[in-house]
Backbone as CSV, one residue per row, in Angstrom:
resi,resn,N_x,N_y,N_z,CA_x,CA_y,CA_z,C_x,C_y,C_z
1,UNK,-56.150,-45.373,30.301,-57.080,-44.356,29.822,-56.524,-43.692,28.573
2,UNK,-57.627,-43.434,27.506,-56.966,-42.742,26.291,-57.721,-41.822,26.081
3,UNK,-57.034,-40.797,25.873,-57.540,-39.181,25.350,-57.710,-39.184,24.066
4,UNK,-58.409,-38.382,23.255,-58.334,-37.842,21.909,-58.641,-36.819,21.778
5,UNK,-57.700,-36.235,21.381,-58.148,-34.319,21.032,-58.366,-34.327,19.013
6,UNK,-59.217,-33.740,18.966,-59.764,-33.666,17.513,-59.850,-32.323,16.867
7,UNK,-59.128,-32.178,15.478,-59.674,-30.582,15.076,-59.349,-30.813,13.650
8,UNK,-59.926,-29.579,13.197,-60.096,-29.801,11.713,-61.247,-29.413,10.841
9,UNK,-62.449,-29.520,11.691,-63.873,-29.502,11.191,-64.048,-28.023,10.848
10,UNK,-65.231,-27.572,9.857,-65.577,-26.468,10.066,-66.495,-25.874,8.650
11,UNK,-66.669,-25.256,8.282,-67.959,-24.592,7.459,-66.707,-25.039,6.230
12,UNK,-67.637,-25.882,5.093,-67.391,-25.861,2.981,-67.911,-25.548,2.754
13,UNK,-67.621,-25.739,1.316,-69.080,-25.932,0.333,-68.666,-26.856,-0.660
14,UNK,-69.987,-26.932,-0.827,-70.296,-28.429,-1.636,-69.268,-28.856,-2.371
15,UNK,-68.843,-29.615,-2.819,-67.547,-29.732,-3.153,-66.052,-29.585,-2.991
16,UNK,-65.873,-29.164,-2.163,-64.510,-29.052,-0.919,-64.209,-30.488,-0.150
17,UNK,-63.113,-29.614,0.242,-62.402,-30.643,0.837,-62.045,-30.557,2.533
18,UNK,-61.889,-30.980,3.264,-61.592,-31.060,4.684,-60.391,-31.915,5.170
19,UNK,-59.639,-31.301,6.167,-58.904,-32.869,7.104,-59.152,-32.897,8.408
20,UNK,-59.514,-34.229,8.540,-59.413,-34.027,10.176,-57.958,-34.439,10.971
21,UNK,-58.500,-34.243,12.600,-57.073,-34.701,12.522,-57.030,-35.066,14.353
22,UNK,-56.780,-36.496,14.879,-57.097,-36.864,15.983,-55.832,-37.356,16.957
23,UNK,-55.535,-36.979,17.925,-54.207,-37.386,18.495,-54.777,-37.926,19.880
24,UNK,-54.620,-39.436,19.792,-54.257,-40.218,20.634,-53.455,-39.813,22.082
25,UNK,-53.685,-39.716,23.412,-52.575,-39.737,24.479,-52.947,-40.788,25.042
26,UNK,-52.297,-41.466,26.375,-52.055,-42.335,27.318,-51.760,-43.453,26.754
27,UNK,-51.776,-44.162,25.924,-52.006,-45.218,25.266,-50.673,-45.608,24.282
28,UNK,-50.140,-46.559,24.009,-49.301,-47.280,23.273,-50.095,-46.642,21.560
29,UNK,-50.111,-46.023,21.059,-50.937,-46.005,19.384,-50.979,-46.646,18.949
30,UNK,-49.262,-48.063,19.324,-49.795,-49.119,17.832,-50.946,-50.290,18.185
31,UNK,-51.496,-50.149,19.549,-52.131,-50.906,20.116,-53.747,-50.659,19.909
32,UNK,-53.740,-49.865,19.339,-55.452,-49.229,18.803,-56.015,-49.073,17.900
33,UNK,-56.854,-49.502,17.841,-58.119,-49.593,16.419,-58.597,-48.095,16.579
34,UNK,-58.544,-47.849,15.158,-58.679,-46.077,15.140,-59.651,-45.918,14.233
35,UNK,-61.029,-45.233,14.424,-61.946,-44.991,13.500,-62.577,-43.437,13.467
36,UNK,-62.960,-42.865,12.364,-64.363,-41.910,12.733,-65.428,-42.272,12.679
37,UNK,-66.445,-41.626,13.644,-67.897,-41.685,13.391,-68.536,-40.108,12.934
38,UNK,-69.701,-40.278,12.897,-70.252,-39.044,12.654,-71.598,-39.066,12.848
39,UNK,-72.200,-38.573,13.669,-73.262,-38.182,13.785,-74.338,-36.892,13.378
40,UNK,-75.531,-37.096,12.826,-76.339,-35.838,12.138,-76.933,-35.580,13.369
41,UNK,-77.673,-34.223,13.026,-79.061,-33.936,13.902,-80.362,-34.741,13.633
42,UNK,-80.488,-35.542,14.851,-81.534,-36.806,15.053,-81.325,-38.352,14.557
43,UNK,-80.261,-38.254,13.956,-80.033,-38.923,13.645,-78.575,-40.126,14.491
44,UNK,-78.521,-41.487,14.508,-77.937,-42.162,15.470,-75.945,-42.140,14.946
45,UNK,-75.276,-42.229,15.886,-73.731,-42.304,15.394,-73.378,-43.547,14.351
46,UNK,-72.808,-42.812,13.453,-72.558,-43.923,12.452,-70.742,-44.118,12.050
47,UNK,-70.464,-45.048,11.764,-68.915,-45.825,11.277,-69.053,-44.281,10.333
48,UNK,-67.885,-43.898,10.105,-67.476,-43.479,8.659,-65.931,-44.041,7.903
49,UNK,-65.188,-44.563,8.979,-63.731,-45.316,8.623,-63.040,-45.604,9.810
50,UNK,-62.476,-46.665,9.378,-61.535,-47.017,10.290,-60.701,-48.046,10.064
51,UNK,-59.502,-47.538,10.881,-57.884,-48.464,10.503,-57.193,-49.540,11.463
52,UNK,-57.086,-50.255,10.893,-55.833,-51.015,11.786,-54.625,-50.327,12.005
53,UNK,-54.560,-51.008,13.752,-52.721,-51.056,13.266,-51.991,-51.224,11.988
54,UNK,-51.821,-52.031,11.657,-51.564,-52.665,10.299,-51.254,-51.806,9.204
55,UNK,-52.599,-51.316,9.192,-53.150,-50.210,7.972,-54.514,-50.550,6.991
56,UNK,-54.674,-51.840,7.726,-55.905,-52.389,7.370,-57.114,-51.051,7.251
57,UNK,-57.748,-51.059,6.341,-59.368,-49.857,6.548,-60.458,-50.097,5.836
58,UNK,-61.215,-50.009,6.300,-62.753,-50.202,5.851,-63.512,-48.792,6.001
59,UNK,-64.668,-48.613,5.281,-65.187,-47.111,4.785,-66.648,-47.642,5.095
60,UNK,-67.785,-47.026,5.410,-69.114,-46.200,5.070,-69.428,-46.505,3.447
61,UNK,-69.847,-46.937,2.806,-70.334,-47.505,1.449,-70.494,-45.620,1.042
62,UNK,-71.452,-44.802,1.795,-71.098,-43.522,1.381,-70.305,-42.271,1.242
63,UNK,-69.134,-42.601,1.512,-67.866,-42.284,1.671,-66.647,-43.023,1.005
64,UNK,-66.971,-43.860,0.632,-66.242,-44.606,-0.153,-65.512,-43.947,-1.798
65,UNK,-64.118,-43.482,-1.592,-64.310,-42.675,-3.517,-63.591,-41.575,-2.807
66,UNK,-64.312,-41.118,-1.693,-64.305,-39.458,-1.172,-63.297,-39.677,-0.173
67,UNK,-63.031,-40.262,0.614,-62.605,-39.781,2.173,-61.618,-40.818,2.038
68,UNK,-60.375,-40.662,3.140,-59.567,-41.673,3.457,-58.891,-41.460,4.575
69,UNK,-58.951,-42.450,5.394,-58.513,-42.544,6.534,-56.561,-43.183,6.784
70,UNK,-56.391,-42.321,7.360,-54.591,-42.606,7.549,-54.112,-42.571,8.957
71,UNK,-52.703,-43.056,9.258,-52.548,-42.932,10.620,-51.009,-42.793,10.553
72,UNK,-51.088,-41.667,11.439,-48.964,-41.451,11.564,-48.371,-42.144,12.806
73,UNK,-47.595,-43.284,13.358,-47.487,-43.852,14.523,-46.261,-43.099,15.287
74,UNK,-45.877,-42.438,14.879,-44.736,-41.409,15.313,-45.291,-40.018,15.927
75,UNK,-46.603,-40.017,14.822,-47.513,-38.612,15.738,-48.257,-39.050,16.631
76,UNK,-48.803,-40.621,16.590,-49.756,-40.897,17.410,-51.317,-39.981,16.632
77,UNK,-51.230,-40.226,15.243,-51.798,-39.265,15.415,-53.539,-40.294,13.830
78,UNK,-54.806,-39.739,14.034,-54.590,-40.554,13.139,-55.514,-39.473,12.032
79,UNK,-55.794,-39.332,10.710,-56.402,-38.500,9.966,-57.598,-38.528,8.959
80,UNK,-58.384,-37.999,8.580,-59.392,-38.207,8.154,-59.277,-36.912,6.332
81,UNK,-59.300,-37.662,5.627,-58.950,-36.522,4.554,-60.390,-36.811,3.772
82,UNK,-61.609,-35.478,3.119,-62.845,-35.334,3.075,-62.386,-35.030,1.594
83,UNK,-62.578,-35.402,0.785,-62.763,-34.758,-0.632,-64.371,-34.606,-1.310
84,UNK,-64.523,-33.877,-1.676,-66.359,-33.676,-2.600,-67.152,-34.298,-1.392
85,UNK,-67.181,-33.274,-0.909,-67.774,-32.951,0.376,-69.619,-32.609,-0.124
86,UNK,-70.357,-32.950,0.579,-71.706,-33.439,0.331,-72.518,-32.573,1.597
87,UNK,-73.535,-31.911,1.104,-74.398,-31.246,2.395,-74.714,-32.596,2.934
88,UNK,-74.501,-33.913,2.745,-75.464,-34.807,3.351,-74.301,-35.456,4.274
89,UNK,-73.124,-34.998,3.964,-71.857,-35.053,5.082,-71.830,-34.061,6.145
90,UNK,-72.680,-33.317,6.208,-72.739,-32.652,7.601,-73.147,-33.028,8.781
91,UNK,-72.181,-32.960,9.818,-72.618,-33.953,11.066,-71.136,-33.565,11.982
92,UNK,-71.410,-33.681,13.128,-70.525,-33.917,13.923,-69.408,-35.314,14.143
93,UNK,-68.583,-35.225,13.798,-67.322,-36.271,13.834,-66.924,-36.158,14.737
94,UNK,-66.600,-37.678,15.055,-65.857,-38.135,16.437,-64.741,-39.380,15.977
95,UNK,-63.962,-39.181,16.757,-62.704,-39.755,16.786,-62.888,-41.103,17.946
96,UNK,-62.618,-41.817,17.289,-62.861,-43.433,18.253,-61.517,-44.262,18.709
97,UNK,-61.294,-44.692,19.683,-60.260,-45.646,19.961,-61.001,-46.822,20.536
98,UNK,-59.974,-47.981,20.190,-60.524,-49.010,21.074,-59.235,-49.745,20.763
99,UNK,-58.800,-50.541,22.065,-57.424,-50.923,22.322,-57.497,-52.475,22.142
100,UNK,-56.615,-53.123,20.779,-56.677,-54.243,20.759,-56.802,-55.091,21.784
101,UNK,-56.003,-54.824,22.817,-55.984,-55.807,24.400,-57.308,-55.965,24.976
102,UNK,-58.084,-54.779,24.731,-59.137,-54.782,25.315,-60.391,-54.469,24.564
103,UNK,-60.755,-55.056,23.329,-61.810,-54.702,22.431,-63.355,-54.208,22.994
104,UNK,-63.540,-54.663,24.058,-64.649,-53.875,24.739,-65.086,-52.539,24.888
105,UNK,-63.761,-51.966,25.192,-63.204,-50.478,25.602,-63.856,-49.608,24.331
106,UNK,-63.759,-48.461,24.489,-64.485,-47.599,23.495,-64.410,-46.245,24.266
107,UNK,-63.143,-45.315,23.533,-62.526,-44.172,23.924,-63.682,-42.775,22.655
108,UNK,-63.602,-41.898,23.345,-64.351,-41.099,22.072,-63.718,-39.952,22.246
109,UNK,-63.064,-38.795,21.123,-63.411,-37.682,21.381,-63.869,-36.950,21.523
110,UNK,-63.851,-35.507,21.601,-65.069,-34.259,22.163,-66.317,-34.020,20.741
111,UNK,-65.164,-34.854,19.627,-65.613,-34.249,18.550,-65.536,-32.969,18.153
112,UNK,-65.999,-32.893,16.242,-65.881,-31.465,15.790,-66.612,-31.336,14.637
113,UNK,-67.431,-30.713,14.703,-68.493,-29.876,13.796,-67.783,-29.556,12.419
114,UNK,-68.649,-30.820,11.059,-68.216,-30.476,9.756,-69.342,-29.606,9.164
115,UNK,-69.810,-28.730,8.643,-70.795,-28.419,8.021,-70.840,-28.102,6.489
116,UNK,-71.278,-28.859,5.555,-70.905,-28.258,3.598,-72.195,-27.088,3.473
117,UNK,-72.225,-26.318,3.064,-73.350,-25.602,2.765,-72.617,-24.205,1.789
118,UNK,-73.244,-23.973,1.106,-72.910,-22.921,0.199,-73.627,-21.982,0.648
């Protein structure tokens, strides 16, 4: 079983910057595919990044430029850094695991509320 506790989120403005920041428990870290999602109001959960072990990462075509995803294997920990932050980036973020051994699996956190608004 893997936990994720998430924090970081919280009221910009347009143009700001954010970090998130997600810590992994129960679980081996180097053994997990680590991503964010984000979800709007009415709208369905979407990819926004995610890393390999490795360090492998792939981005959201709209996020791409802006955001970058990192991972510390000593913190277990993994991070989400928001630059030119967009009202159309407001949404609730969630923190994803899924354990190479078992690619089926699909861990989520509680999530945390980004909002840009001036």
């Amino acid at each position: 079983q893997v936990q994720l506790v998430e924090s970081g989120g919280g009221l910009v403005q347009p143009g700001g910057s954010l970090r998130l920041s997600c810590v992994a428990y129960g679980s081996i870290f180097s053994n997990l595919v680590m991503g964010w999602y984000r979800q709007a109001p009415g709208k369905q959960r979407d990819l926004v990044a995610r890393i390999s072990s490795g360090g492998g990462t792939n981005y959201a075509d709209s996020v791409k430029g802006r955001f970058t995803i990192s991972r510390d294997h000593a913190k277990g920990t993994v991070y989400l850094q928001m630059n030119s932050l967009e009202p159309e980036d407001t949404a609730v973020y969630y923190c994803n695991a899924v354990p190479i051994t078992a690619p089926s699996m699909n861990y989520w956190g509680q999530g945390t509320q980004v909002t840009v608004s001036s």
